[in-house]
C-alpha positions as CSV (number, residue, x, y, z in Angstrom):
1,X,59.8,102.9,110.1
2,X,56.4,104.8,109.8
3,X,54.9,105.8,113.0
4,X,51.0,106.2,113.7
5,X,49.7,107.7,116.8
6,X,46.7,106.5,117.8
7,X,44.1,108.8,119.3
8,X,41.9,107.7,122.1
9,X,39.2,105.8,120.4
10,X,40.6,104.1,117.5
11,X,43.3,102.8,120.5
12,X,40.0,101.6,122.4
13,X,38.6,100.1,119.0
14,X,42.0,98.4,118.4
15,X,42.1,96.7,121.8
16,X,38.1,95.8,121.8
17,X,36.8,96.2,118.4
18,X,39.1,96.5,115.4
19,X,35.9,95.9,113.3
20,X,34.9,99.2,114.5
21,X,37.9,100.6,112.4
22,X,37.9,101.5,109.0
23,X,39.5,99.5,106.3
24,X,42.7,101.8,106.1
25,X,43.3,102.6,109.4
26,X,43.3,98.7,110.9
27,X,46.0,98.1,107.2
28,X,48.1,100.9,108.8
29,X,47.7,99.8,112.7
30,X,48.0,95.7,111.0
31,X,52.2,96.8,109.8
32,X,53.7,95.0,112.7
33,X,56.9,97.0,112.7
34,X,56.5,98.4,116.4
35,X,55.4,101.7,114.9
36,X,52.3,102.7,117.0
37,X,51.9,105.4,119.5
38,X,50.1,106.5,122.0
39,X,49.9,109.7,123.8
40,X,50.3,108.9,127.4
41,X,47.3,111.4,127.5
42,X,44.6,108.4,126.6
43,X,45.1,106.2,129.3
44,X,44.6,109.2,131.3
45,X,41.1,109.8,129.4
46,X,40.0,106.3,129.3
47,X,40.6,106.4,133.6
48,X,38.6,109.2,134.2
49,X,36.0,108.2,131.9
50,X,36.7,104.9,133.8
51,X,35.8,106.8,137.2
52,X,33.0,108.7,136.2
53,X,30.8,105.8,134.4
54,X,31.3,106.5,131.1
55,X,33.7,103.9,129.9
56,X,33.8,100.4,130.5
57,X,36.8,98.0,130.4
58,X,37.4,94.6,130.8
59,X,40.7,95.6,132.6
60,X,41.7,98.1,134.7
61,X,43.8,101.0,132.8
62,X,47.3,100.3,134.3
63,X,46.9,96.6,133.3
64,X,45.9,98.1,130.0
65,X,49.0,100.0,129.7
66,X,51.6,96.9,131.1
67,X,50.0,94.5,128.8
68,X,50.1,97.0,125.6
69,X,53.7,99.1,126.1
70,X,55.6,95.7,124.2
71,X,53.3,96.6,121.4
72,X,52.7,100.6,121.1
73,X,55.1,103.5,123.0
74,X,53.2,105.8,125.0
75,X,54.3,109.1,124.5
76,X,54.9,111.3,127.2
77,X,53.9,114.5,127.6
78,X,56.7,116.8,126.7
79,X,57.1,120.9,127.4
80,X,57.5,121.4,123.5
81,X,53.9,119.4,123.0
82,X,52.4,122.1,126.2
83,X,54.2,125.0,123.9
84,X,51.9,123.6,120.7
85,X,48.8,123.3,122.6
86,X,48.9,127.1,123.5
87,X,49.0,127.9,119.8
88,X,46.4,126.2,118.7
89,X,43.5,127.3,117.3
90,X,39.9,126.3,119.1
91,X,38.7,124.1,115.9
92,X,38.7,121.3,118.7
93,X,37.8,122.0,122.5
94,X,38.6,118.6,123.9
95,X,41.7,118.9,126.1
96,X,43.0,114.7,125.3
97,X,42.4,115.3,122.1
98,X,44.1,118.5,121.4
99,X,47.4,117.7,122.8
100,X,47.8,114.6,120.5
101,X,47.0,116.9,118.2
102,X,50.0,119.0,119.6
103,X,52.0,115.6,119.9
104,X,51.1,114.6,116.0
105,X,52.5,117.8,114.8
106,X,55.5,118.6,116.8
107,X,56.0,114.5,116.6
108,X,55.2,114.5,113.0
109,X,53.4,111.5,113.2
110,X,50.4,110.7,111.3
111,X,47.1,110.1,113.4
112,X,44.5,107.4,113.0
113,X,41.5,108.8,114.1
114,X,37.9,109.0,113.1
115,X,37.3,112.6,114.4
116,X,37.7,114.9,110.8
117,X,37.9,118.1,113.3
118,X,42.0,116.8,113.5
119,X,41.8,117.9,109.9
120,X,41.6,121.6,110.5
121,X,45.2,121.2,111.9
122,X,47.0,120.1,108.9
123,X,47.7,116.8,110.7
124,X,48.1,113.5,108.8
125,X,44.6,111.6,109.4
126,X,44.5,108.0,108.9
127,X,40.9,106.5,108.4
128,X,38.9,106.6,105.3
């Protein structure tokens, strides 16, 4: 089994808009093997953008998370995934996104995601 983690907006774009994802990424989220992940990190971004206005949801963000943890497992945060963040280099300054990146490469896990600065890391990006 294959596992994907899903950053922050391709998870919103799965749950809301999967036309919004390109053609490779929604084939490798579409393998129904129980494969997907997410960092427990982007429920935690999508309730403080919640908070402050800049995100809206049809649901609140724990029913977000009880309805989809049968379909995706939400990786904690871990001390070895803290250890990678403080070695990163600043090609990305967003603090959600840089520790999946952390999670993607200690995890080895592959990341669908639209954002090409997870490229500078060497990670695995799913998308085009």
């Amino acid at each position: 089994m294959k596992r994907l983690l899903l950053d922050t907006q391709s998870f919103i774009w799965m749950m809301n808009a999967p036309e919004k994802l390109h053609d490779n990424a929604l084939r490798a989220i579409m393998v129904d093997d129980g494969h997907l992940c997410v960092s427990i990190a982007s429920p935690w971004e999508m309730a403080i953008k919640v908070s402050i206005g800049k995100l809206q949801l049809e649901k609140s963000v724990m029913k977000i998370v009880q309805q989809y943890e049968e379909i995706v497992q939400f990786l904690p945060i871990e001390a070895h995934h803290l250890a990678a963040v403080e070695t990163l280099p600043l090609y990305h300054r967003d603090p959600f996104d840089r520790i999946i990146i952390a999670q993607a490469i200690t995890e080895n896990i592959p990341v669908v995601s639209s954002d090409a600065a997870f490229d500078g890391y060497g990670v695995k990006r799913i998308w085009d």
